[in-house]
Every structure is written in C-alpha cells, then in structure tokens.
N, C-alpha and C positions, 0 to 999 in steps of 0.2 A: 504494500500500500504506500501510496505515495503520495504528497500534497502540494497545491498547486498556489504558489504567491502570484496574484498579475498588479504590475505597478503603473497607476495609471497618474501619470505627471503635472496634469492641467491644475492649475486653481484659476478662478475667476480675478483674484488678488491674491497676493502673498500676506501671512500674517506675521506681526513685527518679531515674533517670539517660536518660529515656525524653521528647525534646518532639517526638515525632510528636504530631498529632491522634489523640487517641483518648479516650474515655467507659468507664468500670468500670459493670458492671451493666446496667440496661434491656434485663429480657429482652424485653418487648412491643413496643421499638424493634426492635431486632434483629430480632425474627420478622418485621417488615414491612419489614423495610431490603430484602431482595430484592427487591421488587416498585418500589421505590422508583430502584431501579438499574439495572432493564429500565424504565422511565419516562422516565429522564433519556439511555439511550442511546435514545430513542424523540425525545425533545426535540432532545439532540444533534444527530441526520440530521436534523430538520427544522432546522435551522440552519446546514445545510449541511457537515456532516461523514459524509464518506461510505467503505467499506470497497473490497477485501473485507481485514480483521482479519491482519497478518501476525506481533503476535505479542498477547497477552494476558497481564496479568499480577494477579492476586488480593494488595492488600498491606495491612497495616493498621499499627496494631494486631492481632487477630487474626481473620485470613480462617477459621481454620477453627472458629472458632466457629459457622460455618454448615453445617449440612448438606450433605454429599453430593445429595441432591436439590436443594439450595437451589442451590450449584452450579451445576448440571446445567439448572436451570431458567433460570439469568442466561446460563449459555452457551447453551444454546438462543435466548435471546432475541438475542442476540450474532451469532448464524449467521443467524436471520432478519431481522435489520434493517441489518446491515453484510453478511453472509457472512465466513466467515472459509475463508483459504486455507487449500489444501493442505500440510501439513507444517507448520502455523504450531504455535509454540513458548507454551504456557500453562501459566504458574506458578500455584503458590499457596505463598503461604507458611502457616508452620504452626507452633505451637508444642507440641513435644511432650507436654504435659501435657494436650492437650486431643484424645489420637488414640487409635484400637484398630484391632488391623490391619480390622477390617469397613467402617471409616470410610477407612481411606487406598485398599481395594478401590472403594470406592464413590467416590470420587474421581477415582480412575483412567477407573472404566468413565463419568464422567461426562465425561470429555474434556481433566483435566488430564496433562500429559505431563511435566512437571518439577516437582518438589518443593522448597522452599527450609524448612528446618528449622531454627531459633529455638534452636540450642543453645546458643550464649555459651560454655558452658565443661564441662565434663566431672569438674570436683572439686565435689562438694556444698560445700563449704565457700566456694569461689567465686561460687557459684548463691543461695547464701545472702546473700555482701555484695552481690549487685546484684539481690538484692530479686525473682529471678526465682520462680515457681510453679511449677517442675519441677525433680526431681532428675536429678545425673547417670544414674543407674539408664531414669529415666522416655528421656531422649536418646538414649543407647543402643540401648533399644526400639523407638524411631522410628524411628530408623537403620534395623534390622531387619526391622521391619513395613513399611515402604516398598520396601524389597527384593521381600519377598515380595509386596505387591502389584501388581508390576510398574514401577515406578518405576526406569528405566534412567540416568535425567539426574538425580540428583541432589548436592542444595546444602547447605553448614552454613554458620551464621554463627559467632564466632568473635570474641570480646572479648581483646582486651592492653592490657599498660599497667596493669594492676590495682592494686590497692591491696595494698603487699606483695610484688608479684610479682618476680622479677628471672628472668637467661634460664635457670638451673636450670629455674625451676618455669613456664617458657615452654614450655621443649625439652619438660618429661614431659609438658605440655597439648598441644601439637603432636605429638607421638607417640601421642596417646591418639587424636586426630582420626582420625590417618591411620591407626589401626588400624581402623576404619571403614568407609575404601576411601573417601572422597565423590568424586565428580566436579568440584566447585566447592566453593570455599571464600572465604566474604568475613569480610575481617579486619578487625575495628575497633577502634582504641586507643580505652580511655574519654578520653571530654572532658568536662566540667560545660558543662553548657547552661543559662543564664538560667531561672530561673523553675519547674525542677527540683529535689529533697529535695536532692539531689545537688551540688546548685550552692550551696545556703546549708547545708550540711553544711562543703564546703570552705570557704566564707568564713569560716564560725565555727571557722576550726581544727580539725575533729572528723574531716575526712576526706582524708586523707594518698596524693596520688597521686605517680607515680616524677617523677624531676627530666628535663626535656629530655635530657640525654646518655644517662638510660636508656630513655626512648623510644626515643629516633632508634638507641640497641643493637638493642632488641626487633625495628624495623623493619628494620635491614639485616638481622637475624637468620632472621625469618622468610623474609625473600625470597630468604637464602643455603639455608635448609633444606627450601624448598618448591619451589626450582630441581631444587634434587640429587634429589627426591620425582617431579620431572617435570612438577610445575606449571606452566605460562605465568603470568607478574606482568602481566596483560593493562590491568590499569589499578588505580590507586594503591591501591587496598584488596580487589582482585579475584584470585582466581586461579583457572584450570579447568588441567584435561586438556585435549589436545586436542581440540577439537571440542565441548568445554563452555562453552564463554565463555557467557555472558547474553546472548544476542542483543534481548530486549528492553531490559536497561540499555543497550545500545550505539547503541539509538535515540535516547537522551537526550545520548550524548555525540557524534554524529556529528549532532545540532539537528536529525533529523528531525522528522515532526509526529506528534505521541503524543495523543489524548483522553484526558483525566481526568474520571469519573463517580464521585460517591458525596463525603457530605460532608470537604471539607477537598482533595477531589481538582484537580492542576494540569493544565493542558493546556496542549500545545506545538501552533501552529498553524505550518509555515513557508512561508506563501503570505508574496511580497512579502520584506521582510526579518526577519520574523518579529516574532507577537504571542503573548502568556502570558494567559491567564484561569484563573480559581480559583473554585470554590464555599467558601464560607464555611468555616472550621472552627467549624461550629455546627449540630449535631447537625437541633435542633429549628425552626431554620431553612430545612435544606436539606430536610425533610418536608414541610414547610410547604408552601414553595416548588413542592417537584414532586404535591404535592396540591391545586395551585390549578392545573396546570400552566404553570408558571414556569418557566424558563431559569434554575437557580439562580448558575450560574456568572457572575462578574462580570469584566469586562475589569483587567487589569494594569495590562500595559505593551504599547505598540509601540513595534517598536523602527526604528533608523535605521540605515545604511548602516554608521555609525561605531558603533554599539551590536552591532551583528550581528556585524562583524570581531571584536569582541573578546568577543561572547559564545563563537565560532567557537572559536578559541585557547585561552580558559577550558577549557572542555567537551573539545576534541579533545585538549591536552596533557596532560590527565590519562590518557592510556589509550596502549598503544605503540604503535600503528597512527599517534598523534601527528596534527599535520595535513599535508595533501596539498598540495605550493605551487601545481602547477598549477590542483588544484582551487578553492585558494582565490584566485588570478588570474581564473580563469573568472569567480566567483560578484563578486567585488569590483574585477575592473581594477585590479588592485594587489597586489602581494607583500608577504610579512608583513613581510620587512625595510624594506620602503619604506614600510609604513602604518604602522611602531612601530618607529622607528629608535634611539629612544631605550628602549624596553622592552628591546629586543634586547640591544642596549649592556651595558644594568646588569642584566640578569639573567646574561649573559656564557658562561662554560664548561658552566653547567649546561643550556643548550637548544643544541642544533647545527640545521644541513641535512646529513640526511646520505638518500642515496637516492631524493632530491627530497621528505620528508619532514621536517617539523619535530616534532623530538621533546626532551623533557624525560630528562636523566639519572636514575639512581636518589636518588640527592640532592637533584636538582631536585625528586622528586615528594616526597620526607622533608619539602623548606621550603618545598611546593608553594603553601599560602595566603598565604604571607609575597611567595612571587617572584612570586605573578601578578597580584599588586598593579599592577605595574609596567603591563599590559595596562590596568587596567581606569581 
C-alpha cells in the first residue's frame, strides 16, 4: 500500500507568515498544472513506484483553486495508473474563500471523502492580522456547505499564539470552533519562518508575539479543553474524534513510503533504510521538466541504519501511538534504550516505556524540538 501526496502551488495571495511552496496568480499555469500531475504520477510508476493508493491527499497552497472536474480528472488518473483501494481516505484541503456549496458537491461526487478547511480563526479581526482572504463569515459557510455536501470527515485548521491573544480570547476562538461540530482539528501556534513578511516584521520590532510561558498556557490549555470536548491529542498539533485521526498524516509519522507529485512535492521511499527525493520548489521548472518528460524529482538523502533509528523516534514520538520497542528491535536489532542511551538519559521524565511503547509526555511534546535534539 502506498500513499499519494499531490502538491498543488496556487494561492490567490500569499500569506505574510506562510513558507510553504507556493506562487500568487498564473492563471494559464494552473489550468495546465493538472495534466502536468497525471504526467509525473505517469513518470513516477515508470520509476518504479507502484499502488494500489491507500490514502491520497490534495495540499498546497491552494488545492481548491482547481476545479471539481480538475479533480476528478487527476483522481481518475490516480485509479488508472496506481488503482486506488477500497475505502482509501482522500483529502483536499480548501480555503474557504474560494468555495460554493456547487463546488464542494462537485468535489464530493469527484471522489474526495474528507475535507481539510483553511480557517485559522473565526474573528475577522484575527483573519485580518495574518493577512488571510476570507472572513470569518466566508469559514462558517464552508463549514456548512461541506455539510450539506456530504462531507462526513471533516477538518479545520486553527492558528494560537496570536498576536495579542491571551487564553480569554483563546477559550471564545475555541468555543466558536467547536460550535461547528468538526471532526478534526489541527492546531498551530504562529512561529516566524525565515524569509517570510512575518519574520522581518518581528525582527524590526513591529510584530509582537506572546512570550514562551504564554504559549506553553495556550498549549496545555487547548489540550485540557479539547480532552473534556472528546478530542484524542493524537499527535502534537492534531486532534480528531474518534475515528478521525488523519490516516494519511500518520503515514508520515509511522516513515511509511508516501509519493510526492507536483512542484515542491517530497516523497518518502522506505525500501532499505529509507531515501527522500523532492521536485524543485520551482514552478517553471517542474513544467519544464514533465514537458520534456523528465523525472522532475531529484534525490535527497539516503539514509543509514543510524539515520533511520533516529529518523524512526523523530516522527513516531511526536504522535501517542509513540514508538513500538519490539517493532523497533525487529527493524534495527537494537532497542531504543541501547541505541540512545544517552538521549534517553537527558531527555529523562518527559519520555517513558510504558506498554512496551515509547512515548513523549504532554510536556515532552510542548519542548518537543528542543528535547529531540538529543536523538538526532
């Protein structure tokens, strides 16, 4: 089994605090980026990547800047070059500025079966500082129009940490969510990323975000008031209902092999101890490329026995499933305590074995880039 990333590059605007890949405008790109995406999964199986598809996932920038048809036409191509199994789980993310329920109908009947919704926030005035192109008004709608389309599994994303914020004006943004009803909810504290409005906005003093102790508030906060909601905290920024978790994010963190198509897209291979290749974040490139018929994607890394164990731990300790000891003796001839005796050490109370499972506490996962230093 094997899972299907497509990267689709458009936004309408770029947001100030946003370093994904992504390109504002080029509407004559875009109309031919479909055909370009059944191509390279055409390339792909000739390079030996082979199905049938167990989950698929539409992400960008923004995916639904494509047609319904457009869609429908890359998943068809998906069913006839991989196949894709029964019951397999196909997102698309979506930002609600760019939806009417005819277009989430049309989505539906095209083959997507879960929704991921681009709300960040639910206060226009929040929507305003991070620069987003939808009002809370517009989010709401989507919410509803995905409803009524049939859309039973779905997602909202969901920004903390704001500027300004504290957990009064957390609690009323989390209550407004969860009047909603979503299935899944991914939570992200703003960070500044290099090379973003956002990032030289802070350096220049002009953009004031909360101090560490009022994060690390925000985040035991949510995780205390989305427990009592009946959320599962499945992994460090994730929460579902039952039975919602993201089964294609949890391919990523359980290192299975994921293909990535479309430009800026990663692929996870894990024959062996596992190797990563990427197409370019370069729009005009990756056309190029699959208009000469070119293999746009270029090799990373491979990795090594000692690279794998600790990619292994990265990835698994972020999520409470955590990692498996026995499994990870099978796969390396060695336990985690005996391959990183000294990680173990100094990372201390906050990672146990409990259940034959090693897992990060909820603190662990709050100073989770700081302590997994120690792995890597």
């Amino acid at each position: 089994m094997t899972s299907l990333y497509l990267h689709v590059p458009f936004c309408r605007s770029k947001c100030p605090y946003c370093d994904f890949y992504s390109v504002a405008g080029n509407e004559a790109a875009l109309r031919a980026y479909p055909g370009s995406l059944c191509r390279h999964m055409e390339l792909s199986r000739e390079a030996g990547w082979s199905g049938p598809l167990g989950t698929l996932f539409f992400g960008g920038g923004t995916p639904s800047l494509l047609s319904p048809e457009e869609i429908g036409r890359i998943l068809d191509a998906g069913a006839r070059i991989f196949g894709i199994a029964e019951g397999a789980e196909i997102s698309l993310e979506a930002n609600p500025g760019t939806l009417t329920l005819e277009s989430l109908r049309g989505y539906r009947l095209a083959g997507i079966n879960r929704i991921s919704l681009g709300l960040q926030s639910l206060s226009d005035v929040r929507l305003r500082r991070l620069g987003r192109s939808h009002t809370a008004g517009q989010g709401r709608q989507a919410v509803d129009w995905s409803r009524k389309a049939g859309f039973n599994n779905l997602s909202c994303d969901l920004m903390f940490a704001l500027p300004g914020e504290d957990l009064s004006s957390l609690r009323s943004e989390i209550d407004a969510f969860l009047a909603l009803a979503p299935d899944h909810l991914s939570c992200y504290g703003l960070t500044v990323e290099e090379a973003t409005p956002f990032y030289h906005l802070h350096r220049a003093g002009e953009l004031s975000l909360p101090e560490e102790e009022d994060f690390a508030a925000q985040f035991m906060a949510l995780h205390q008031w989305l427990a009592e909601e009946g959320f599962g905290h499945y992994e460090i920024s994730n929460y579902a209902r039952p039975g919602f978790e993201c089964r294609h994010n949890r391919r990523y963190w359980q290192r299975r092999s994921v293909l990535g198509v479309g430009a800026g897209a990663h692929s996870f291979s894990a024959k062996g101890w596992g190797r990563r290749s990427a197409a370019a974040a370069d729009l005009e490139h990756f056309l190029n490329a699959i208009a000469r018929g070119e293999e746009p994607a270029e090799l990373l890394e491979v990795f090594d026995r000692r690279g794998a164990m600790a990619e292994t731990l990265f990835l698994g300790l972020r999520t409470d499933a955590g990692v498996d000891e026995q499994e990870f003796r099978h796969l390396f001839a060695t336990g985690v305590a005996e391959a990183f005796p000294r990680a173990v050490s100094q990372v201390g109370a906050r990672l146990s074995l409990r259940e034959g499972r090693w897992r990060m506490d909820l603190e662990g996962w709050l100073l989770y880039n700081h302590l997994i230093t120690s792995f890597l």
